[in-house]
C-alpha distance (Angstrom), angle and dihedral (degrees) to the residues before:
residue distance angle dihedral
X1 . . .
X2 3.58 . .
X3 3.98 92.3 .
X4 3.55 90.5 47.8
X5 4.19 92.7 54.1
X6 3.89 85.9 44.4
X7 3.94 85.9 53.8
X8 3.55 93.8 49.6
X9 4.20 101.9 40.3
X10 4.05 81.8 49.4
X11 4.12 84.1 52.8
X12 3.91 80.0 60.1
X13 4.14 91.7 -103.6
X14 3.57 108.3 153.7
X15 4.04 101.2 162.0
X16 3.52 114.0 56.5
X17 3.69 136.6 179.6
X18 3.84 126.5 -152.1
X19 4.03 122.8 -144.9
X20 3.88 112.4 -166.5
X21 3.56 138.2 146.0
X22 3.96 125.3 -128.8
X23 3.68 112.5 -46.8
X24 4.16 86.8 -154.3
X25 3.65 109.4 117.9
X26 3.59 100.1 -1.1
X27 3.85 128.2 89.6
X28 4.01 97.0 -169.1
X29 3.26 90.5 56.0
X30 3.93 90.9 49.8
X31 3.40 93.5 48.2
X32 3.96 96.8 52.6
X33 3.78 89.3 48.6
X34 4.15 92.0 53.7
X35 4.07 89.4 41.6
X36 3.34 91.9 55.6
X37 3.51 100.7 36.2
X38 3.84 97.0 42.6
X39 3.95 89.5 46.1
X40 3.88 87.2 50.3
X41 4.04 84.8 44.6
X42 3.73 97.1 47.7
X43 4.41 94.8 49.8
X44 3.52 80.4 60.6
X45 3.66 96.8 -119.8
X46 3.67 124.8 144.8
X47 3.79 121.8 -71.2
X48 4.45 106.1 -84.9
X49 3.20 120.2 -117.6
X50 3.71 104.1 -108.1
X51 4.12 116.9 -154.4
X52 4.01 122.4 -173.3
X53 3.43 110.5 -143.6
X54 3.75 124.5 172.9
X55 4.04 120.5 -110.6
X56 3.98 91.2 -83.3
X57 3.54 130.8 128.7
X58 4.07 96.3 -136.0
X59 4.01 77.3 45.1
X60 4.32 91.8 79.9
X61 3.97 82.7 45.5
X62 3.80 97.6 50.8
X63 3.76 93.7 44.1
X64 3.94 94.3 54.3
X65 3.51 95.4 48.6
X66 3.58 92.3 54.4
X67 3.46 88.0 48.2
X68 3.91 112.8 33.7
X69 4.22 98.4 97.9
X70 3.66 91.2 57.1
X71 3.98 107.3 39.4
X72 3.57 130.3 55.0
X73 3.55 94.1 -166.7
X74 3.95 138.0 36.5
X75 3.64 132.7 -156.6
X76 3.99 129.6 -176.1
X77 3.08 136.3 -149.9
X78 3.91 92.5 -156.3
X79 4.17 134.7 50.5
X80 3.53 81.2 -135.9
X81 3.64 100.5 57.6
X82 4.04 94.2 35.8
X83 3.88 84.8 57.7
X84 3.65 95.6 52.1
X85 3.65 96.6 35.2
X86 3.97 87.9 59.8
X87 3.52 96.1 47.7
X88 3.61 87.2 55.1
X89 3.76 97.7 47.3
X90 3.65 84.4 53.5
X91 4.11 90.6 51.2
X92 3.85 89.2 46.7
X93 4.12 90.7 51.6
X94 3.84 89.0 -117.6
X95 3.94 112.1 158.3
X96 3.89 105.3 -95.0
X97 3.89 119.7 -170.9
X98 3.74 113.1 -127.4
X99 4.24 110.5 -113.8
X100 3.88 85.7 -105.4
X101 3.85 97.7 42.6
């Protein structure tokens, strides 16, 4: 998670928005959510906008919407909710990176 932040701050991101399920009873999850939020924490940027979504795949959508004015980059915690969360990006007309770009 912290590689991925340092990707995205040296795209020029400065707002970013965190997707994760429930850290309860489940260390990987933990640890994602402190990588990315440490990593975020330690460019000095300001603090991400963390949203707790349930393990769902219209979860990653639902979180992005609610978040897309104020971020201009998202991280999850979960496959699941990166998949979903891209889709929707896509569906909102929100710049996207190609998988080779």
């Amino acid at each position: 998670m912290s590689r991925l932040v340092a990707h995205l701050t040296g795209l020029g991101h400065r707002r970013f928005g965190v997707i994760t399920t429930s850290i309860r009873h489940n260390d990987r999850i933990a640890q994602r959510l402190r990588g990315a939020t440490g990593a975020i924490a330690a460019a000095a940027l300001p603090a991400p906008v963390v949203v707790e979504m349930a393990y769902t795949l219209r979860d990653g959508r639902t979180g992005l919407r609610a978040r897309a004015p104020a971020i201009t980059a998202v991280v999850c915690t979960t496959d699941i909710h990166a998949v979903d969360a891209l889709a929707e990006a896509r569906l909102l007309g929100l710049g996207v990176p190609a998988p080779d770009a």
